[in-house]
N, C-alpha and C positions, 0 to 999 in steps of 0.2 A: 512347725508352720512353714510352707509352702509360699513362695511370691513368685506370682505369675503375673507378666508384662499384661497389660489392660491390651495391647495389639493381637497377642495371644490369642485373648478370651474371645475377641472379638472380628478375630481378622476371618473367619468364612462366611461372616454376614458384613463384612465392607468389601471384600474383593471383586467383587462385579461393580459398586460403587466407584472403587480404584480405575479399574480398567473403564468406564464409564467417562471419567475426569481425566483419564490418558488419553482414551480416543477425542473428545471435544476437545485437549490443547491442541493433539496433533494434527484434526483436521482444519483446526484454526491457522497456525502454521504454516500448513499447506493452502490455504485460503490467502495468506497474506503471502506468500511465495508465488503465487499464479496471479494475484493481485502486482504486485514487482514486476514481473516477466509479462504480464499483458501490458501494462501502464510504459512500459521502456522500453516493448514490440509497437504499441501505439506511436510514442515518440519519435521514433527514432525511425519507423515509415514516414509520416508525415517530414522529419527533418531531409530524409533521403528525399522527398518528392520537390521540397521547395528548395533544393538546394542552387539551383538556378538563381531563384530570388534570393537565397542570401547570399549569392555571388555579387547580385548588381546591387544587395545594399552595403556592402564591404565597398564595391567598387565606388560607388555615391560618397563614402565617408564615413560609414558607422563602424564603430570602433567594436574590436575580439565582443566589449564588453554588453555594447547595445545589445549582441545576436545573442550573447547567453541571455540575458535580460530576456528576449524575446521567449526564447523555447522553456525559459524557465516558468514564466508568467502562463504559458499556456498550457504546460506541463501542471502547475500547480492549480491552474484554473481546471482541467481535466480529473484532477484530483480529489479537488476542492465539489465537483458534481458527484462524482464517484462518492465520496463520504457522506456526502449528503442524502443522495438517495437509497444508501445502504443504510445508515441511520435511521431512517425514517422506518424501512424497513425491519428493521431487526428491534424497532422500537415496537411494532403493532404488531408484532411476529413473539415478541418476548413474553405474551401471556404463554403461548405457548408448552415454552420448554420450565416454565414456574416449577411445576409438579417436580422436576427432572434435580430445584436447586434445595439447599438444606439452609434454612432458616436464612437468607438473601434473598431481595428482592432481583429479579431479573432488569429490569432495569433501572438498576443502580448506579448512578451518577458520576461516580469515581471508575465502574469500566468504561461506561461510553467515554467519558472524555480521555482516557488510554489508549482506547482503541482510535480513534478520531487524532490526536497527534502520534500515534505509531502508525498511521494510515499515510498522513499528510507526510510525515518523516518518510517513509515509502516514494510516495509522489517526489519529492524533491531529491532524492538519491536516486532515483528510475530516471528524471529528466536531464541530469548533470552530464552523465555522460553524452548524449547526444548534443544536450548544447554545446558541450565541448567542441564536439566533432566539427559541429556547423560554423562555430568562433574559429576553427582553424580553417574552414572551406578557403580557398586559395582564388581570390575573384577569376584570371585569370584563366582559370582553369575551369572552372564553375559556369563562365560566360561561353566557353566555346563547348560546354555541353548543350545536348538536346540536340 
């Protein structure tokens, strides 16, 4: 008697399956990677624009801590619309790809709310570095730009 691995018997009618579930992680991936990189090219334009103003609110008195507070809250508020209307989307979009899932429902509870704190976790690690930058803007310096 013979034992053959069930992957064996079965693996030339799952392989396009496989490579199926390879490509939607990876262009997932890549999705939340160009999501990062747009979200922290957003930020981090907007900090470079107002950096005049956070010169004169350093110089007024608001502490490294205020200004990250600032680009973080708006960073996060940027974010916070960003998930929301992807959400929405990929909610009335998920009858869609049904056909495509094996016995899950497409929108199932447990990814979106994955996806929605790996998004916002995104958002806040994309705006940190720029708030940095702008908590260290140097008023003096900041004042005699423009």
């Amino acid at each position: 008697m013979t034992v053959t691995p069930f992957s064996d018997i079965l693996g030339n009618q799952t392989k396009s399956w496989q490579l199926g579930a390879t490509v939607f992680v990876a262009f997932g991936a890549l999705a939340m990677l160009l999501a990062a990189i747009g979200l922290y090219s957003a930020i981090s334009y907007n900090v470079t624009q107002r950096t005049h103003e956070m010169g004169v609110r350093r110089a007024l008195g608001a502490q490294g801590a205020d200004v990250i507070q600032l680009v973080m809250r708006q960073g996060i508020l940027l974010g916070g619309i960003g998930v929301a209307v992807g959400g929405v989307l990929a909610f009335v979009g998920a009858k869609r790809i049904e056909p495509l899932l094996f016995k899950i429902s497409a929108r199932d509870p447990l990814v979106f709310t994955f996806v929605i704190i790996a998004m916002l976790t995104v958002a806040i690690v994309a705006s940190f570095v720029p708030a940095q930058r702008a908590a260290s803007v140097d008023p003096n310096v900041a004042l005699r730009s423009e």
